[in-house]
C-alpha positions in Angstrom: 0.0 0.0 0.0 1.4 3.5 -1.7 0.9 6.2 1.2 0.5 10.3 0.4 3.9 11.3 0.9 2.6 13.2 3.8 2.1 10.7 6.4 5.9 9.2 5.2 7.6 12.8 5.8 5.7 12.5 9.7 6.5 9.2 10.1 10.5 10.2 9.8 10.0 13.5 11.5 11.7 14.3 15.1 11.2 17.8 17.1 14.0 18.0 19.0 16.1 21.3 21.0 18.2 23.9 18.9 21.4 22.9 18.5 24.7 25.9 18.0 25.4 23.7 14.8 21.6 24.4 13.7 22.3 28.2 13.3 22.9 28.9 10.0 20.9 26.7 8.7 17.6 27.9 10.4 18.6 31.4 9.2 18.8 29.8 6.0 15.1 28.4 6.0 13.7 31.9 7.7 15.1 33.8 4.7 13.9 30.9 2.4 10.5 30.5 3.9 10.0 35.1 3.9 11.0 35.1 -0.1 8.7 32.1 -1.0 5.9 34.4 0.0 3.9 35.2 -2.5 4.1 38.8 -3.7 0.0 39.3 -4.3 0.5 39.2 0.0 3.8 41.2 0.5 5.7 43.1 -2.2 9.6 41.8 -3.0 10.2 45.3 -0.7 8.5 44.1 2.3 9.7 40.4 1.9 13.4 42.2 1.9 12.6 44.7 4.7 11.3 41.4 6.9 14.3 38.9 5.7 17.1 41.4 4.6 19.4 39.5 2.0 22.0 38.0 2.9 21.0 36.9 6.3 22.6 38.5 9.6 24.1 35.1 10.3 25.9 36.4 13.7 22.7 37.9 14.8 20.9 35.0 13.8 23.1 32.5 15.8 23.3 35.2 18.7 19.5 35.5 18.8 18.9 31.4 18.6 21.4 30.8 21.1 18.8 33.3 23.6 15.9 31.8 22.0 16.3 27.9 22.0 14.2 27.0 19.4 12.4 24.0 19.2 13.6 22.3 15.6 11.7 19.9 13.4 14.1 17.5 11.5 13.3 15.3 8.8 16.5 12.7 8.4 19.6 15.4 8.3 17.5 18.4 7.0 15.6 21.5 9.5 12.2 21.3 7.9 11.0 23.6 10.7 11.4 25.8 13.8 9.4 27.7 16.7 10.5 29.9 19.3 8.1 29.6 22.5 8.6 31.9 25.6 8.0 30.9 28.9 5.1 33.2 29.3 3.4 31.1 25.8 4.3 34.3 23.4 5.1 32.3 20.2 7.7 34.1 18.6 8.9 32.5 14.9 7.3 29.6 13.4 8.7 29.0 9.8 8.5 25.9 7.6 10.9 25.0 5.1 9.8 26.6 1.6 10.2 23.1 0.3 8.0 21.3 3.5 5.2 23.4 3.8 1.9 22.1 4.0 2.9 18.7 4.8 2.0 19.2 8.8 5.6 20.4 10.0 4.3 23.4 11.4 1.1 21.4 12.8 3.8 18.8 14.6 5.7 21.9 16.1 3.0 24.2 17.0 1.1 20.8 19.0 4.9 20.3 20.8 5.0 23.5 21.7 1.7 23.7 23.0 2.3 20.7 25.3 5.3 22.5 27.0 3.4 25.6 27.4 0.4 23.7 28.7 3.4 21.5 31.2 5.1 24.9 31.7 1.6 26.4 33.3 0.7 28.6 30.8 -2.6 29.6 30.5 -2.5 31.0 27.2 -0.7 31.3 24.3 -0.5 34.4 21.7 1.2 35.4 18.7 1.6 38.1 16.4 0.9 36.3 13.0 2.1 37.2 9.2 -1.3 37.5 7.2 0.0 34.0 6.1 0.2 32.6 9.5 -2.9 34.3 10.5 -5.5 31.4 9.0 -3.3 28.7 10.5 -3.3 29.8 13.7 -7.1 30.8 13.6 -7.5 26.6 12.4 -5.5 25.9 15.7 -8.0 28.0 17.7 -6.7 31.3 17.9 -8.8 34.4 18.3 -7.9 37.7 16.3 -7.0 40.6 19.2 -6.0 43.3 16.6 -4.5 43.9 13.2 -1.1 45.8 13.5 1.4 47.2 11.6 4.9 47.2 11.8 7.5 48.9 10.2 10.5 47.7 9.5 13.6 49.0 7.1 10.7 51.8 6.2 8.0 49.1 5.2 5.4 48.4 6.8 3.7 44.8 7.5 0.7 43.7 8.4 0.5 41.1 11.5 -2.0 40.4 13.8 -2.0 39.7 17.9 -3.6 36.8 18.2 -4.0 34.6 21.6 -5.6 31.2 22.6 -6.8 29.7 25.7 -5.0 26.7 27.1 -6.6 23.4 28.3 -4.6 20.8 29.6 
């Protein structure tokens, strides 16, 4: 029996913690997954503006090395990452341009939940890319507000969005 290469990619999939090594290579996938936006949702100047090119590798490793990512792995190859904070405030969530919508980001947003929800947390919240936004509204997120955020004199449209724990 032939199975949807879906279920084979989550069969071999691990979530594990960040890892020094990991650093480039999750900068990597950020920059990759921001540019394979589509430009009918942000303009090549606002994908720039959010992922400059090339990517701030020493920031990058500085920032991961604070943030300890959570990092999905298929065989040798980051596929995914998300940055939780101990009060539930998701940070970054980005899937491999090449692994999205194959549940990678469904795998690390559940993980992340579960340490949240064994952390204490009573809620979690997020300020999501208009991509993100329908995602995270499937995983039960409410809309708080629409924002916009300027970076490198573009501005972005995200939105606060939190949800309610149960263990």
């Amino acid at each position: 029996m032939n199975l949807p290469n879906t279920l084979h990619y989550l069969t071999l999939m691990i979530i594990q913690h960040f890892k020094t090594s990991d650093a480039k290579a999750i900068a990597d996938l950020f920059h990759g997954s921001v540019h394979s936006i589509s430009l009918e949702i942000y303009s090549k100047e606002q994908l720039e503006a959010w992922a400059p090119t090339p990517p701030d590798y020493a920031m990058w490793k500085t920032r991961l090395e604070q943030t300890k990512p959570y990092v999905a792995m298929i065989g040798d190859v980051i596929v995914g990452f998300i940055e939780l904070e101990l009060d539930g405030h998701i940070d970054c969530m980005y899937v491999h341009k090449d692994y999205q919508r194959q549940g990678v980001a469904k795998a690390l947003f559940t993980y992340a939940r579960d340490v949240a929800i064994k952390n204490g947390c009573k809620t979690m919240h997020v300020e999501a890319s208009i991509l993100a936004k329908t995602f995270f509204e499937k995983m039960g997120f409410e809309v708080q507000s629409k924002n916009i955020v300027v970076r490198n004199h573009q501005e972005l449209i995200n939105y606060s969005m939190n949800d309610s724990l149960k263990p």
